[in-house]
C-alpha positions in Angstrom: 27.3 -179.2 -93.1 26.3 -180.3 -89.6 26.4 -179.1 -86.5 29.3 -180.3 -84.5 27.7 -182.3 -81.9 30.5 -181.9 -78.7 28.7 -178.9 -77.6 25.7 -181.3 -77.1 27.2 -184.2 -75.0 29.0 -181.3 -72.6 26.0 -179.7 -72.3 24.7 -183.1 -71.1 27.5 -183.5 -68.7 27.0 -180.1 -67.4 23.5 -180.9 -66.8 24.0 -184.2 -64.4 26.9 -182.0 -62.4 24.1 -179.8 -61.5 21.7 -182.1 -60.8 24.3 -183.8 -58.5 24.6 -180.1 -57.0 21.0 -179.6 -56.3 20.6 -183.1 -54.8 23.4 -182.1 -52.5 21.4 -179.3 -51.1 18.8 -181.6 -50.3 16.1 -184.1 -50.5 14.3 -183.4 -53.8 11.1 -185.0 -53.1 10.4 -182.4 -49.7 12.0 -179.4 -51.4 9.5 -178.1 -54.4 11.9 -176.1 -55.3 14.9 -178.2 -55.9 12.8 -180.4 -57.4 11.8 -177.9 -59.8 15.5 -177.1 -60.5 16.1 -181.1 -61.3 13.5 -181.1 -63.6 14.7 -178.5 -65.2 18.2 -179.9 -66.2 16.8 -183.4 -66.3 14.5 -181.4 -69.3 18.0 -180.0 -70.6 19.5 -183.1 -71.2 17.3 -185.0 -72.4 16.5 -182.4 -74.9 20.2 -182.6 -75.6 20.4 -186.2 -76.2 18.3 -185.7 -79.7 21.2 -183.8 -81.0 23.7 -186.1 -80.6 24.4 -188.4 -83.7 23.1 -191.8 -84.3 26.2 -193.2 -84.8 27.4 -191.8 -81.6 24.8 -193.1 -79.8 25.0 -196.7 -81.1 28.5 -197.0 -79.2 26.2 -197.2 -76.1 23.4 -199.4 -77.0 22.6 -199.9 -73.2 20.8 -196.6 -73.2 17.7 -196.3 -74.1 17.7 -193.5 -75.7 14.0 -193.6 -76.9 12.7 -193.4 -73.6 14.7 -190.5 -72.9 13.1 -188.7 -75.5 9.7 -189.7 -74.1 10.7 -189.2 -70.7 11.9 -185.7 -72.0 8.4 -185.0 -73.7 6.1 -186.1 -70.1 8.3 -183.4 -68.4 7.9 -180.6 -70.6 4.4 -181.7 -71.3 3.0 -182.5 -67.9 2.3 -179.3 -66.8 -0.7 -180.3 -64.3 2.6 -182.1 -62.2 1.5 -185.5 -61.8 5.1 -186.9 -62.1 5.9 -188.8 -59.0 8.5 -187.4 -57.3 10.2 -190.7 -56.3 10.5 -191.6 -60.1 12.7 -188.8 -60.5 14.6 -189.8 -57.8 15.2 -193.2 -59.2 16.2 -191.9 -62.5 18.9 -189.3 -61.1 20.2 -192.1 -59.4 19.9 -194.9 -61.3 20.0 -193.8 -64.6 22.3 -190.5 -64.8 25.5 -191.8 -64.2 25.1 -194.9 -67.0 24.3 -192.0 -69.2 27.3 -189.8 -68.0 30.0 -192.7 -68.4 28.5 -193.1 -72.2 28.7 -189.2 -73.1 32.2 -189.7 -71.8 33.5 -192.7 -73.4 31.9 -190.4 -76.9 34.0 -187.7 -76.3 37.0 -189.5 -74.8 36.7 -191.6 -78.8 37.1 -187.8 -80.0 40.5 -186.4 -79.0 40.3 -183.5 -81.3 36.7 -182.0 -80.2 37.5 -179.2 -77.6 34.9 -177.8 -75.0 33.5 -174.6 -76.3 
C-alpha cells in the first residue's frame, strides 16, 4: 500500500503561504535572513513535489516538474551560496502561484482526501 499523497500537496501549499509571508516582511534579496527562510520552504516543496503521484502530476503538464527536482537538488546542494538572489525572486513570483493553482485543482479532483 502507498502512502496517501494529500499530505504532500498541502504541505506544498503550506510552503508558498509562507513564502508569501516572508516576502511580506520584506525584500528577500537585502534581508539574508529572509532569504534564508525562502530557501528553506522553496527546499520543502520541492522536496514534496517527488512524492506526489505521476498520474497526479500529469493533470498539470505545464509544470515542469523535472526542473523542480533539479532546482530542489542546487539548493540543498549549493552550500558555498552562489544562487543568485534575483533568480529566486523570479521563481517565487513567477513560478509559485502556477504551481499552487495545479496542487489545487489535484486536490479540488479529490473530494474525499481531508487535510491531516
Amino acid at each position: 500500500m502507498s502512502k496517501p499523497w494529500q499530505p504532500y500537496a498541502w504541505h506544498i501549499l503550506d510552503a508558498i503561504a509562507k513564502i508569501r509571508r516572508i516576502q511580506s516582511r520584506g525584500d528577500l534579496i537585502r534581508d539574508e535572513i529572509l532569504y534564508d527562510a525562502a530557501l528553506r520552504n522553496l527546499q520543502t516543496l520541492a522536496e514534496a513535489t517527488q512524492q506526489l503521484p505521476d498520474h497526479k502530476k500529469a493533470n498539470c503538464s505545464a509544470i515542469p516538474w523535472r526542473e523542480i527536482i533539479g532546482f530542489r537538488n542546487i539548493l540543498v546542494h549549493n552550500y558555498l551560496g552562489e544562487i543568485d538572489p534575483q533568480t529566486i525572486v523570479n521563481v517565487i513570483e513567477k513560478h509559485l502561484p502556477l504551481l499552487e493553482a495545479c496542487i489545487k485543482t489535484i486536490l479540488e479532483k479529490e473530494p474525499e482526501s481531508s487535510r491531516e
